[in-house]
N, C-alpha and C positions, 0 to 999 in steps of 0.2 A: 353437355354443359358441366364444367368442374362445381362440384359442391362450394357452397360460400363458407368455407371453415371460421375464415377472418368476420365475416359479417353477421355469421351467428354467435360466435363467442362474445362480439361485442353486445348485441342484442341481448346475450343471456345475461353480461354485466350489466347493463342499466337496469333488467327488470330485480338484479338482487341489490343495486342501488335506489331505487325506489321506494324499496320493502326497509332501507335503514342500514343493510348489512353491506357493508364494504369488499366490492369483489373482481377478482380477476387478477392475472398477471404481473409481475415488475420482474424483470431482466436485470441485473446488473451487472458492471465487469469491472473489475476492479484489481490491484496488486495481491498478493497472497497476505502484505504484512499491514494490507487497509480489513483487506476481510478478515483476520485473526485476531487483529487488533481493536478492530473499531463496531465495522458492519455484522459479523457473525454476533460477538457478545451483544449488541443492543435490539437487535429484532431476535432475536433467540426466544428471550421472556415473552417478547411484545406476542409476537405471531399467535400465540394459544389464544390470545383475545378476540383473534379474526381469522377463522377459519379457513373461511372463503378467498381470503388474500392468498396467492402463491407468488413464490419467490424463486427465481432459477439466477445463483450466484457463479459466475463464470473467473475464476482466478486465475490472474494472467499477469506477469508481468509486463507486456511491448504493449503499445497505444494503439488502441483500437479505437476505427470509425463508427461508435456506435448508432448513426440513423444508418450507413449502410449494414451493418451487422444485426441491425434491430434491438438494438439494446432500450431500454426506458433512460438508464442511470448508468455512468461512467464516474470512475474516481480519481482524480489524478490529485498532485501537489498544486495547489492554486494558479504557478507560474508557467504550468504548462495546458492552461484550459483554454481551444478557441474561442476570441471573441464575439461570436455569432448564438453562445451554450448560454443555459441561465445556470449561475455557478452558486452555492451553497457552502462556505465552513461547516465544515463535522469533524475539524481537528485543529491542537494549536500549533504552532511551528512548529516543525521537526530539525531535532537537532541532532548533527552527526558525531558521530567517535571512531578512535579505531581502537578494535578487541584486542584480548587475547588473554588465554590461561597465566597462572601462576608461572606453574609448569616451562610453558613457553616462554617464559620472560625472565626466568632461571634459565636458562639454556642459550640462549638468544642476544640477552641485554634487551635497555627499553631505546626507544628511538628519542631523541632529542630534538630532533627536527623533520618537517613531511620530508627531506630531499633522504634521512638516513632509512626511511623506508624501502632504499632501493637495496638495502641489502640487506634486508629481511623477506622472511619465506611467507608470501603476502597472496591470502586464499580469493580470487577472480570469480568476478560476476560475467557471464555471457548474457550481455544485453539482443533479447530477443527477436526487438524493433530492425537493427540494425548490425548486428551479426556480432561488433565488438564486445572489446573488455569494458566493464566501467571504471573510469577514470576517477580516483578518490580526490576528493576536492576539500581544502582548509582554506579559513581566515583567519586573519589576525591584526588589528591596529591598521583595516582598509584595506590589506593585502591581499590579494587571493594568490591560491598557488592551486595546480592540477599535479598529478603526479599520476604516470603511466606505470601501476606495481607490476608483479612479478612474481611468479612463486611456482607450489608442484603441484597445486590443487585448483582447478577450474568449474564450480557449478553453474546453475541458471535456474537453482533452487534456494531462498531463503534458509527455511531450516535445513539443509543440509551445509551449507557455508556454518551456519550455528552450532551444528553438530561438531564438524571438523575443529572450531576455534574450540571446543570445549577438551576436544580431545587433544589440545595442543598441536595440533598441524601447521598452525600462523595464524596469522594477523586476519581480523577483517573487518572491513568500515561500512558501520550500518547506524539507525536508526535506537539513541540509549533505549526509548522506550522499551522496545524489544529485548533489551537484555537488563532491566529493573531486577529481576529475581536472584541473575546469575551475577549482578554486580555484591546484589544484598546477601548474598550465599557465600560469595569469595571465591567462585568458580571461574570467572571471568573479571578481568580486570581494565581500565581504560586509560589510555596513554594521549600524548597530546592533546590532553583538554584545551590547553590554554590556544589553541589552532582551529579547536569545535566549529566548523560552520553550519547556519541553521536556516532553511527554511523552510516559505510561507507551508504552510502543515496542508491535508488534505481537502478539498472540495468534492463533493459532488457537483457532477452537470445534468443538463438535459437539456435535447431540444424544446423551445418553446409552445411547440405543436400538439407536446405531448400533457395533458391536463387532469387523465383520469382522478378517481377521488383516491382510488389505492396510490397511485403513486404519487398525489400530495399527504398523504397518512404517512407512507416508508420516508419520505424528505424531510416532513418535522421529527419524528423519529429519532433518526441519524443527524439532523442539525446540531450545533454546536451550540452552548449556552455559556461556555466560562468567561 
């Protein structure tokens, strides 16, 4: 008979829930730029007050099935959570820009419009999910417009796209929050604001099955209050 790993580790959780101490496991899976941004800084502090809570953070950019994967907690941007998940704000809308150095924008010119992006040297995301590029997306006064870029540099790494725009390589459209410092510094600069499309900011989910007391401590946590 296979040992009950799953049945005694639950067992061990309720008798150190009984005793007042909050314990056991939360899985999460999330983007590299939700856990950087969001989920690492805010249980980082918390965790030393709960010993007994572990946390296994799985950083991923492509959309993961978390009841088949066993996750507790999945983070996506609001508009893309199944409706069947109980879904949580832990961020406000995310608004998009496109980077780039000084450097680069001395050498280059600035774009005027999303279509003159096509001839500028425009650093690509390999989306994970589905093999592609990601396709930079602007609004404007109702408008939307996609734009398939282009350029000599392809990651499927956040901060290394980061890296590359600092180093002046090109262009890349990501998330201002992320580059607050390198905007405040002069290291990076942002071009068609007035085209910025934004949205609905991150959520956590989870299946409704899932109730433990650790993983309603890490959901108010990381809830959102603004």
């Amino acid at each position: 008979m296979a040992p009950r790993f799953d049945d005694i580790e639950a067992e061990l959780t309720s008798l150190s829930a009984l005793r007042g101490k909050p314990a056991g496991t939360v899985r999460i899976t999330a983007s590299e730029h939700a856990v950087q941004s969001l989920i690492w800084p805010r249980l980082a502090p918390w965790l030393q007050d709960y010993p007994e809570i572990k946390i296994e953070i799985s950083s991923d950019n492509r959309f993961t099935d978390i009841v088949a994967n066993r996750f507790d907690i999945g983070v996506r941007l609001g508009d893309d959570i199944a409706k069947d998940m109980i879904a949580v704000r832990i961020a406000p809308d995310m608004r998009m820009a496109v980077i780039g150095s000084p450097d680069y924008f001395a050498r280059a010119g600035r774009p005027a419009s999303p279509q003159d992006l096509l001839a500028h040297n425009c650093i690509g995301m390999r989306l994970p999910t589905y093999g592609g590029l990601m396709n930079w997306e602007f609004m404007r006064n109702g408008q939307n417009q996609k734009v398939s870029i282009s350029g000599q540099l392809i990651f499927n790494n956040g901060d290394m796209m980061l890296a590359a725009a600092r180093g002046g390589h090109g262009l890349i459209w990501g998330p201002t929050d992320a580059v607050e410092d390198d905007i405040r510094s002069g290291r990076l600069e942002t071009v068609l604001d007035d085209w910025s499309a934004s949205y609905t900011g991150y959520h956590l989910y989870y299946a409704s099955r899932t109730t433990s007391q650790a993983l309603a401590m890490v959901v108010e946590r990381l809830r959102y209050h603004g």
